[in-house]
Every structure is written in C-alpha cells, then in structure tokens.
GUTOR-998585 format. One record per residue (C-alpha): residue in three letters; x, y, z. Coordinates in steps of 0.001 Angstrom, whole numbers, plus 500000, padded with zeros to 6 digits. Layout:
<atoms>
<atom code="ALA" east="X" north="Y" up="Z"/>
...
</atoms>
This chain:
<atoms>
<atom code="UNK" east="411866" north="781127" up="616124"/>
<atom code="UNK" east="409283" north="779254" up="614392"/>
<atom code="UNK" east="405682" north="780750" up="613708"/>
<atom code="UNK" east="403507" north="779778" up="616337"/>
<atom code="UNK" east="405518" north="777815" up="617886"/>
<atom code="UNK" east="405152" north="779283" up="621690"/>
<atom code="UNK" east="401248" north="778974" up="621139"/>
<atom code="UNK" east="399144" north="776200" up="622845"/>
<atom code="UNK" east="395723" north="776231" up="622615"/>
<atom code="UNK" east="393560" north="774795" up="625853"/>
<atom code="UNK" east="391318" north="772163" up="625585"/>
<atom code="UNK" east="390467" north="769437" up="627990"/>
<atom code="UNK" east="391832" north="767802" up="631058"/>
<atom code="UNK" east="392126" north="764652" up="632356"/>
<atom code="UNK" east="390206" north="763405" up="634997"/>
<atom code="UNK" east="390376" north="761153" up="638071"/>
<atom code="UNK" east="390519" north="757205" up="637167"/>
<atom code="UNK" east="387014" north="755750" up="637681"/>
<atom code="UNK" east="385412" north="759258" up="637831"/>
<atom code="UNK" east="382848" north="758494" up="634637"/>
<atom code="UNK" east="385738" north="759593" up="631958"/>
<atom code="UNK" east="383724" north="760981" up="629299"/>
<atom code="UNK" east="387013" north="762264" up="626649"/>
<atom code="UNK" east="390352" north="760371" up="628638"/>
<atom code="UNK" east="393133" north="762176" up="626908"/>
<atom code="UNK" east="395511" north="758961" up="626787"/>
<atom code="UNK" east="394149" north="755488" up="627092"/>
<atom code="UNK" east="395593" north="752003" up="626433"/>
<atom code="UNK" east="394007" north="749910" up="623908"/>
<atom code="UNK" east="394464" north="745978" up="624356"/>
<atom code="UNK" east="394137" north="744319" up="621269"/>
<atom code="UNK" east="394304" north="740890" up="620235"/>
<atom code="UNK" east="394374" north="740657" up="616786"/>
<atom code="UNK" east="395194" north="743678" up="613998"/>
<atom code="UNK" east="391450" north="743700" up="612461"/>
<atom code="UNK" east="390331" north="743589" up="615937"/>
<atom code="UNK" east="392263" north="746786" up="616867"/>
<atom code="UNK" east="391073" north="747980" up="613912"/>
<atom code="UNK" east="387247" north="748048" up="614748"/>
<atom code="UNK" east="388225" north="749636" up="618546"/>
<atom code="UNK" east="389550" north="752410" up="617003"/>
<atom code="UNK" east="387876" north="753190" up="614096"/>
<atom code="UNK" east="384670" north="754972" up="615723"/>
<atom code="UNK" east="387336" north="757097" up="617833"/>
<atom code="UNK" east="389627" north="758084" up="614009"/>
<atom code="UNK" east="386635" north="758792" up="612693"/>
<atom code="UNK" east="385357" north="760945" up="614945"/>
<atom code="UNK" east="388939" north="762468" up="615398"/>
<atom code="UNK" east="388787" north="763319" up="611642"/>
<atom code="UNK" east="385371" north="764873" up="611324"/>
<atom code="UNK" east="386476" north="767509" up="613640"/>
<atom code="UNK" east="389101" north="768144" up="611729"/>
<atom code="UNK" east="391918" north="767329" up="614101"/>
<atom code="UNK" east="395420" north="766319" up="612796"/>
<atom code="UNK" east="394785" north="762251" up="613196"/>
<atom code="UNK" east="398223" north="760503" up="613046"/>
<atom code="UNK" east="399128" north="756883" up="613467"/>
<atom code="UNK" east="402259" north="754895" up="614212"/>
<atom code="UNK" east="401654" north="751253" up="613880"/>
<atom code="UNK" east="403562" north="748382" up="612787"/>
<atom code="UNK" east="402754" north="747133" up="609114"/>
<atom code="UNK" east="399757" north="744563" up="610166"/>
<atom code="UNK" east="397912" north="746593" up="612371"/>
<atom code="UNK" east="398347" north="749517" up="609707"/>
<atom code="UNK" east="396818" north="747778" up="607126"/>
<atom code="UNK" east="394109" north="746830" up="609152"/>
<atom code="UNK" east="393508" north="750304" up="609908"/>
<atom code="UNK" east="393847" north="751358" up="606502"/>
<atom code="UNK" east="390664" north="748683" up="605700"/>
<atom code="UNK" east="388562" north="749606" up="608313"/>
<atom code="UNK" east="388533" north="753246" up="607524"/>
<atom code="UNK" east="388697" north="753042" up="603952"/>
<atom code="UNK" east="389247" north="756404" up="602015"/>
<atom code="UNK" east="389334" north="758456" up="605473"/>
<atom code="UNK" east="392438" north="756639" up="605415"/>
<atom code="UNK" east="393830" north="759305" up="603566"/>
<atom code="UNK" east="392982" north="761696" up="605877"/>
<atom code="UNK" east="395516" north="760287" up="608293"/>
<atom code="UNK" east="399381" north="760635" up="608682"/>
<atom code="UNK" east="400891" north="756985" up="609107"/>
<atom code="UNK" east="403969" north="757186" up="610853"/>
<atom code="UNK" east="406732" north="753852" up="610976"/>
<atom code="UNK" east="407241" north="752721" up="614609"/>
<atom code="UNK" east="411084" north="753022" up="614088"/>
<atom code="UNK" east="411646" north="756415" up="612583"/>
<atom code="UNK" east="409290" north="758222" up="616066"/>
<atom code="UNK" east="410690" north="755504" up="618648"/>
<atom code="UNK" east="414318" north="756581" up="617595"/>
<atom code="UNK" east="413904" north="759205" up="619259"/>
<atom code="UNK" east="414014" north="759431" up="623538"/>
<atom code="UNK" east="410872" north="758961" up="625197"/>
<atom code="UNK" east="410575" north="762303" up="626450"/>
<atom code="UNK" east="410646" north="763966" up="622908"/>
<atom code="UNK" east="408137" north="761777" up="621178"/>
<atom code="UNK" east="405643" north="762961" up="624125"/>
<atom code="UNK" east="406657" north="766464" up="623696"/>
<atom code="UNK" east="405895" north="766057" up="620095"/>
<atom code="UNK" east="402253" north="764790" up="620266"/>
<atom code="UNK" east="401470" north="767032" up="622893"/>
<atom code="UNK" east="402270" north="770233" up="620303"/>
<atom code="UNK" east="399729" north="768239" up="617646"/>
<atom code="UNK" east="397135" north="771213" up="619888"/>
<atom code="UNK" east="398925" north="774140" up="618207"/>
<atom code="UNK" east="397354" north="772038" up="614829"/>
<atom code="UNK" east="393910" north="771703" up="615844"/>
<atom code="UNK" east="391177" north="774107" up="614981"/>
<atom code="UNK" east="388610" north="775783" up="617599"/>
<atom code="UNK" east="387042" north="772736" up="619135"/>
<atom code="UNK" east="388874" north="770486" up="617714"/>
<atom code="UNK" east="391095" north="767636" up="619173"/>
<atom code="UNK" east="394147" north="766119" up="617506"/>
<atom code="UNK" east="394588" north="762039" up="617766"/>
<atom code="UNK" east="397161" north="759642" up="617554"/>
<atom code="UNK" east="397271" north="756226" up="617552"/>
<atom code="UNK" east="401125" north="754751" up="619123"/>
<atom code="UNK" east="401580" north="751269" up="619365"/>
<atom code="UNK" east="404027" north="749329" up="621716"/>
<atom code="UNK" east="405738" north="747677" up="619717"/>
<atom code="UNK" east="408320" north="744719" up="621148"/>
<atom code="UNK" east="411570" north="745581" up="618958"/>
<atom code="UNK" east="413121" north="747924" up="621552"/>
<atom code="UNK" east="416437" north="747655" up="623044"/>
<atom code="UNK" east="414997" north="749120" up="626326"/>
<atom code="UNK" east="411217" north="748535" up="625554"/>
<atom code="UNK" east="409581" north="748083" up="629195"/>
<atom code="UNK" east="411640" north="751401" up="630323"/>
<atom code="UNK" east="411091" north="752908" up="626831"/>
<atom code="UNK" east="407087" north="752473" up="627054"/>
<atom code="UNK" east="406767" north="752966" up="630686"/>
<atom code="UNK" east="408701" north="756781" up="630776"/>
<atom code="UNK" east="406477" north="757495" up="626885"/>
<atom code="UNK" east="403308" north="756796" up="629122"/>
<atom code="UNK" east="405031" north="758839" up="632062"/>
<atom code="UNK" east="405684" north="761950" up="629857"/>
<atom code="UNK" east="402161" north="762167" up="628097"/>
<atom code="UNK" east="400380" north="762111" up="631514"/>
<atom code="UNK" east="402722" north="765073" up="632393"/>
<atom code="UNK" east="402586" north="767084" up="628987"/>
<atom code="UNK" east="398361" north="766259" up="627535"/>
<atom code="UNK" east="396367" north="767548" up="630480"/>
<atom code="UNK" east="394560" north="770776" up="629679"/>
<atom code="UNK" east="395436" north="770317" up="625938"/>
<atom code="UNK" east="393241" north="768618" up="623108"/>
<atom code="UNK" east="395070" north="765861" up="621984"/>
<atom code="UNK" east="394350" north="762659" up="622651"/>
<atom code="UNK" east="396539" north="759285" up="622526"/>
<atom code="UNK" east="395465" north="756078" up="622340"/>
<atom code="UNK" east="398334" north="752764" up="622498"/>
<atom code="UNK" east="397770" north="749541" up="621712"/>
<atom code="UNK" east="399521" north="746645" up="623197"/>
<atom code="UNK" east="398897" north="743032" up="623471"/>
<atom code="UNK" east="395929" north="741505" up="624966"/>
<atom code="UNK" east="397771" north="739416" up="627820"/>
<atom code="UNK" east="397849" north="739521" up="631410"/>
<atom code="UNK" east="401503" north="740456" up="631860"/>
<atom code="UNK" east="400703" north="742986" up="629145"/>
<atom code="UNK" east="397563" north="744449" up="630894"/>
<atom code="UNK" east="399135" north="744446" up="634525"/>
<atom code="UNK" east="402340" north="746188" up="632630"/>
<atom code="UNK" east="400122" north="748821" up="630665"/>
<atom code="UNK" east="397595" north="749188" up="633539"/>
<atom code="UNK" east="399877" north="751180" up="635634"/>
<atom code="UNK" east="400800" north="753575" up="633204"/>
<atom code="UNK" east="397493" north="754489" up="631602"/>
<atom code="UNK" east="394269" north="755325" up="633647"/>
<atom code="UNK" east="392170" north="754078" up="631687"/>
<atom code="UNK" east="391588" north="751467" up="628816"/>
<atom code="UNK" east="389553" north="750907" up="625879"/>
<atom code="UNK" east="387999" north="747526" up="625998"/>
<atom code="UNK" east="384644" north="746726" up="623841"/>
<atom code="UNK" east="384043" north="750088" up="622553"/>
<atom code="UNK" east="384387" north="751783" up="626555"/>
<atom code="UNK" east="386825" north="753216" up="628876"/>
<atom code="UNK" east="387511" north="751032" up="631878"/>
<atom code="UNK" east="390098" north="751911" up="634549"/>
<atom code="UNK" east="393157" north="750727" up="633923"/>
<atom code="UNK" east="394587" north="748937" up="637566"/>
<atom code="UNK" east="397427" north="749267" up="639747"/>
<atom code="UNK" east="397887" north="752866" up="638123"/>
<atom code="UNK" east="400786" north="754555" up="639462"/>
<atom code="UNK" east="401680" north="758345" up="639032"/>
<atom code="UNK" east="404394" north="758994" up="636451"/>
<atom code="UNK" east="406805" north="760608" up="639132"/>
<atom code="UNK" east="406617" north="757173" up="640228"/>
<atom code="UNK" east="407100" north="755344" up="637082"/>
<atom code="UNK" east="409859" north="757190" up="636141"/>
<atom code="UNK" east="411803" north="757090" up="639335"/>
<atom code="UNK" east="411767" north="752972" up="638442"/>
<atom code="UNK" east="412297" north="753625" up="634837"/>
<atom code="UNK" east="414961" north="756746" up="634331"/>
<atom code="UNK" east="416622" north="757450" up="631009"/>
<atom code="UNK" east="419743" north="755278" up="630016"/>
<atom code="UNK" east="423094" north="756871" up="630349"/>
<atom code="UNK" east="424154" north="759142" up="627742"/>
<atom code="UNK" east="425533" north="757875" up="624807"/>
<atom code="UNK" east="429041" north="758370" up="623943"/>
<atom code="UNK" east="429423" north="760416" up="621002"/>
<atom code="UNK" east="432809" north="759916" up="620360"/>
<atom code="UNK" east="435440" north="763102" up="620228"/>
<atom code="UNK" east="433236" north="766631" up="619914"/>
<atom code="UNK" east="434656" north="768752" up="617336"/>
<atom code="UNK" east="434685" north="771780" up="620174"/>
<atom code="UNK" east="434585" north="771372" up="623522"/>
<atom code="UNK" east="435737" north="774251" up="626512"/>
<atom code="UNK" east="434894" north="775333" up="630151"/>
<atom code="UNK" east="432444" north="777902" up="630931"/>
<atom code="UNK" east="431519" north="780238" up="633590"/>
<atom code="UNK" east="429685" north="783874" up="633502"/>
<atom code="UNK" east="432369" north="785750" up="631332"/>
<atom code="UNK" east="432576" north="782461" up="628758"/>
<atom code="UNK" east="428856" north="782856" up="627801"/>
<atom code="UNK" east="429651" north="785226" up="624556"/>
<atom code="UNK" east="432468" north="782506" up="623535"/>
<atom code="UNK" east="430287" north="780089" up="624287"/>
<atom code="UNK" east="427644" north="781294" up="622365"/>
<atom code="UNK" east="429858" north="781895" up="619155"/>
<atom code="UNK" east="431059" north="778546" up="619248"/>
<atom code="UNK" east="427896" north="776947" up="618741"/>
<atom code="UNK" east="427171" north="779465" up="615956"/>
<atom code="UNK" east="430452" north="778618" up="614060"/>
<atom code="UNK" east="429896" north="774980" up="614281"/>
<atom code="UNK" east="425990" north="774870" up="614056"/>
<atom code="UNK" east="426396" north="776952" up="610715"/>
<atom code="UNK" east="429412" north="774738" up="609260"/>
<atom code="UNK" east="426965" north="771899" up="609922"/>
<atom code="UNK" east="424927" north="773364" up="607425"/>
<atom code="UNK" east="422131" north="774602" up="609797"/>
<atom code="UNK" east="419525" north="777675" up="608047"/>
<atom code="UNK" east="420023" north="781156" up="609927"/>
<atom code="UNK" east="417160" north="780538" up="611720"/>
<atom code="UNK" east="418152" north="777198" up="613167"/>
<atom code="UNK" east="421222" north="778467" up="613856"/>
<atom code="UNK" east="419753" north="781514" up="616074"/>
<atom code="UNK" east="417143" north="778921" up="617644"/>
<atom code="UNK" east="420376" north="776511" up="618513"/>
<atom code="UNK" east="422358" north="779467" up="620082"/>
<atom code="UNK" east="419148" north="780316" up="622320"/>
<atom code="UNK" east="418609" north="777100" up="623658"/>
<atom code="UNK" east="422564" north="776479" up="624198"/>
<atom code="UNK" east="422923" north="779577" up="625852"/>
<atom code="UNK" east="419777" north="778747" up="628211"/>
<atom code="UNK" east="420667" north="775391" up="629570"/>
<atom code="UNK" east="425023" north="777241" up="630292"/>
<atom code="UNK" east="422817" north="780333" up="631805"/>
<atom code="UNK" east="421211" north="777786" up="634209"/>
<atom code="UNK" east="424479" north="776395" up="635312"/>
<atom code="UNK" east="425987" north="779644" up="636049"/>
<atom code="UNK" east="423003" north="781056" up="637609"/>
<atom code="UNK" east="421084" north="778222" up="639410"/>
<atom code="UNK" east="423804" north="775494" up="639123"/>
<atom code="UNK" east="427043" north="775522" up="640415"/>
<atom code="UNK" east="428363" north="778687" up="638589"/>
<atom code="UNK" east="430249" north="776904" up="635643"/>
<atom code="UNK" east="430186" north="774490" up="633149"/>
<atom code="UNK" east="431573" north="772211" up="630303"/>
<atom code="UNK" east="430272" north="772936" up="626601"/>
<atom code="UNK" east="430884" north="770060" up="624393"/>
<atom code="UNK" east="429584" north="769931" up="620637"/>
<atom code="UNK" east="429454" north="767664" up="618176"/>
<atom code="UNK" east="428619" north="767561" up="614118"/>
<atom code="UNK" east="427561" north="763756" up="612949"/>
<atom code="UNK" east="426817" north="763688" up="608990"/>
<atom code="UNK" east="426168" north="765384" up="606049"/>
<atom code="UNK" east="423596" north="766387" up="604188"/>
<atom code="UNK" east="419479" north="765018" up="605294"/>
<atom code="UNK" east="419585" north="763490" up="608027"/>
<atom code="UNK" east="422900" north="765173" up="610189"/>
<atom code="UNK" east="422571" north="766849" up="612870"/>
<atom code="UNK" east="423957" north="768706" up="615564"/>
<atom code="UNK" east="424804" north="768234" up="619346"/>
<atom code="UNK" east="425108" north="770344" up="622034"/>
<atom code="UNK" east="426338" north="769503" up="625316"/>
<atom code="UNK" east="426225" north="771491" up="628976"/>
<atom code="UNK" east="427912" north="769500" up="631582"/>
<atom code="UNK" east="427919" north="770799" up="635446"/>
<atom code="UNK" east="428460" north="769761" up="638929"/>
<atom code="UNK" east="424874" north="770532" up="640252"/>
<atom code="UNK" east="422074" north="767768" up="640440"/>
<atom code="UNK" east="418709" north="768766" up="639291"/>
<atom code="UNK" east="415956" north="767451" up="640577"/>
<atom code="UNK" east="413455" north="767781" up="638230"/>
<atom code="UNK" east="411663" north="764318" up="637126"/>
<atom code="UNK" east="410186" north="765779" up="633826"/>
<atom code="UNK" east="412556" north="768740" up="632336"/>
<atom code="UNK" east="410872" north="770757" up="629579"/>
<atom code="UNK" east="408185" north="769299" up="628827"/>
<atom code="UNK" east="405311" north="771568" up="629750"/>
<atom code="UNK" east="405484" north="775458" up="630263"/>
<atom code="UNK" east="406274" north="776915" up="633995"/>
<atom code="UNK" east="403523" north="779029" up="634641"/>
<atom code="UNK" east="403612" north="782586" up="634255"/>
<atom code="UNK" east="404162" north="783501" up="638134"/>
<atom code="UNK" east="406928" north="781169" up="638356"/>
<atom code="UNK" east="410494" north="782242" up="638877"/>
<atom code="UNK" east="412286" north="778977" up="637298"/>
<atom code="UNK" east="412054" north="775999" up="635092"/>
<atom code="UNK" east="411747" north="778300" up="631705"/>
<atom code="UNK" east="415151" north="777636" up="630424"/>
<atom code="UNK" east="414710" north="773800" up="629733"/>
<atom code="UNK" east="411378" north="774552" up="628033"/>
<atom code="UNK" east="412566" north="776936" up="626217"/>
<atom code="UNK" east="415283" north="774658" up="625054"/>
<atom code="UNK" east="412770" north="772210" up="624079"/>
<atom code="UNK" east="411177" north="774612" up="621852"/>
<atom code="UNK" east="414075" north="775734" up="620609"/>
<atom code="UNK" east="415579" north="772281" up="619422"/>
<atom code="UNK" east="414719" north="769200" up="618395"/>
<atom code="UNK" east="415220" north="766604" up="621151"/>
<atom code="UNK" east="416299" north="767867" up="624561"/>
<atom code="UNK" east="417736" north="764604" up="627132"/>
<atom code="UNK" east="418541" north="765128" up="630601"/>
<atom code="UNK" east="420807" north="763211" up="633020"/>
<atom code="UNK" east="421206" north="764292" up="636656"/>
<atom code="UNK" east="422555" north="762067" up="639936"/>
<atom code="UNK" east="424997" north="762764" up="642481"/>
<atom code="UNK" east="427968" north="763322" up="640329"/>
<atom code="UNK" east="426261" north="765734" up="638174"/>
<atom code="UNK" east="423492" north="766980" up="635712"/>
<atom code="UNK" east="424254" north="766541" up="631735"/>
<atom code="UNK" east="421548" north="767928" up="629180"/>
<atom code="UNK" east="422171" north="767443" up="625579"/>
<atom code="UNK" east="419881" north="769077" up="622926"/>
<atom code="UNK" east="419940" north="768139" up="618794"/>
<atom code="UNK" east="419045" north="770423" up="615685"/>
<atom code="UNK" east="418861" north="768584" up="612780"/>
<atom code="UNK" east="419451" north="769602" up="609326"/>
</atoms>
C-alpha cells in the first residue's frame, strides 16, 4: 500500500445553490476567449498558490498559454496537464483523482485545478456530464476545488448549468440553472459498455473455495507483466475484494478474466470480475463508506488499490474491471 494513501484530510463543504457561496468547491467557468479565461482565473490560481495548495491545470494549448501570461513566473508553480493524456481515462477516475489532490494540501490549505471541456471527445456530452456528476459526489467536505471552463454560448451554459451549481461570471459566483443532482445526471448519462479487450491471457470461474486460485492467478500474471512487489500485492487486494463481493453479497460466484496489454512504460494490467448480480450503486468507489457502515468498502478499497476502477451493472449482470499500470 502506498504511504498515505488511506488519509484524507477535511476541509470544506459545499453548500446549497444560491445560499451566498462564499468557497464553491466546483464551479463552471464560461469563457469566451483564452485571455479572457485567463483574467477569471487568475485571482482564484493565485490565491490557490499562496496557500500553498497543489494548483494543477488541464487546458488545451491556447487557453494554456494564456494562462501561462497572465500569471507570469507563478506559472511555474503550477502542474499543466494535456487534455488528452487525463480525459483518456473514464470519467469516474479523473474525479477520483482530483478529489485525492486533499491528501497534498497543507493545514489550511486547498488544492485547485483548472479542467477544461474540451470538444474532441468521442462521447463528450456523456463524458463531461458523469466528470461533473462524480466531483459533486467525491469534493464535498474535502479542500479541493475545481473550476471548468467551457464555451460562452447558450447551449453551452444551459448544458453546463445543470451540472455545476454555480458559475464564475465577472469575477463572482452566480448559480448555475436548471441544476440537477448527479444521481440524476448520471442515470441519463451512464458509462459506455465495456470495451472488448480481445482474448485474456487467464480467465476461470470462481466461487468461495476458488478465491486462493484466484488470487494466485492475478499474482502470476500481474508480476510477468512486470508489476513492482508492491503493485503486485495492491493488485491482488483489490482483485480479491471486488470476487469477495460476488461471493458474499452477489450471487455467490463469479468469472475472473485478466488481461496483459504492452510492454515496458505505458502497459498495464486488467482485471476482470464478472457476476450475475446487479448492483445498484450509481457512484462505486468513489468516496469512503463511513465507519458504521456494513458495505460499500470493497469497491473503495479497490479504487485505492488500483489505478482506474469501471463499473457496469443492468439486468443481465454487474462487470467491474480495475487497471495497474506499470
């Protein structure tokens, strides 16, 4: 397990839309122009790195240029991050990952990031609408704020105003309208299908006396793959936490699937449970159960185990895939 990783500080929490927001955790930010965007969010990245707060920034090259000018050598205070290399990755993640910026901030501090829409998506309005789903889910009570841009059009600002509570227009927080709650949004917006991966290199049926295989084949082929001991143990947790659930919550059995694609930086590895249960969970993993609670700490400890966990569930069944990467 990583250092620190199970550690998440408090901070603040959001509050209700039009109730005098004073620090809105994750706000949209209509822009119509990059230097324009650039002077909206300036005052809040500079304030973001006085206190010390990781600041990062994913913005297409225009926009990050502008930025760049506005704030001058605080620039180099702040990690710029390429639109495609985070939006790769599912929607889900990417809010996971900003939410654990907190475990980088110090006392009193608040971590920022700047995420732009950007248009090039295959699946861009479901993409956007289950990122801004997720973060409303995962940021309250923690001190990290987001802030995405989009364009400054009506379709834009109807589109964006039901998934953020409030934007930033003219240096202020306005309420954003029509804003809907993100069990909502994402019942309109679920995840695509899974991806076929083409033939897994292991694959075998599971119930309670196949956990122990189970578990050793995702060792042998997470450690061919050219994982680091400690990967390798965090993989085998989180594997062996999504097959417990089917045996013990599910339907009592499973289907383990895994798969190895590259070599080298870059590869990675993928784990598959399969079962005949449905889940009905809208957001798995992505914020602790609390401590009195009886379920739902499998999947998040998944996600903290691995690098991206994806769920699929409907009435022929529940699939959850999780990745370790080299």
């Amino acid at each position: 397990m990583r250092p620190g990783v199970l550690a998440t500080p408090a901070g603040p929490t959001m509050t209700a839309p039009g109730a005098g927001v004073a620090e809105p955790l994750h706000e949209g930010v209509p822009f119509s122009s990059p230097t324009g965007l650039a002077a909206q969010l300036g005052p809040r990245l500079r304030s973001a790195i006085e206190a010390e707060g990781p600041v990062v920034a994913v913005l297409a090259d225009p926009e990050r240029d502008a930025v760049r000018a506005e704030l001058g050598d605080a620039a180099g205070r702040v990690e710029f991050l390429s639109p495609a290399e985070v939006y790769r990755l599912p929607a889900f993640t990417v809010a996971v990952r900003w939410a654990r910026l907190s475990r980088r901030t110090v006392p009193g501090g608040c971590a920022a990031v700047v995420a732009q829409h950007v248009a090039d998506l295959p699946d861009g309005p479901g993409y956007w609408a289950r990122l801004d789903a997720a973060l409303d889910v995962a940021l309250p009570g923690l001190p990290v704020e987001v802030l995405c841009p989009f364009p400054d059009d009506v379709e834009e600002r109807l589109l964006r105003g039901s998934t953020h509570r409030t934007l930033l227009s003219a240096g202020h927080s306005v309420p954003g309208l029509g804003y809907r709650t993100p069990g909502d949004v994402v019942a309109e917006f679920p995840p695509p299908p899974p991806p076929d991966l083409g033939r897994p290199v292991e694959a075998r049926d599971f119930a309670l006396d196949g956990l122990s295989g189970l578990r050793r084949a995702v060792a042998e082929v997470s450690t061919d793959a050219g994982l680091s001991t400690e990967r390798v143990a965090d993989f085998v947790l989180a594997v062996n936490e999504i097959a417990s659930n089917s045996v013990e919550h599910g339907p009592g059995s499973g289907t383990l699937r895994l798969w190895q694609h590259g070599t080298g930086p870059g590869s990675h590895v993928v784990a598959e449970v399969r079962d005949g249960g449905r889940m009905q969970v809208p957001f798995p993993g992505l914020v602790a159960p609390p401590p009195s609670g009886a379920r739902g700490r499998g999947l998040w400890l998944a996600s903290e185990l691995s690098d991206v966990l994806q769920v699929w569930s409907d009435g022929s069944g529940t699939v959850i895939r999780v990745t370790m990467s080299l």
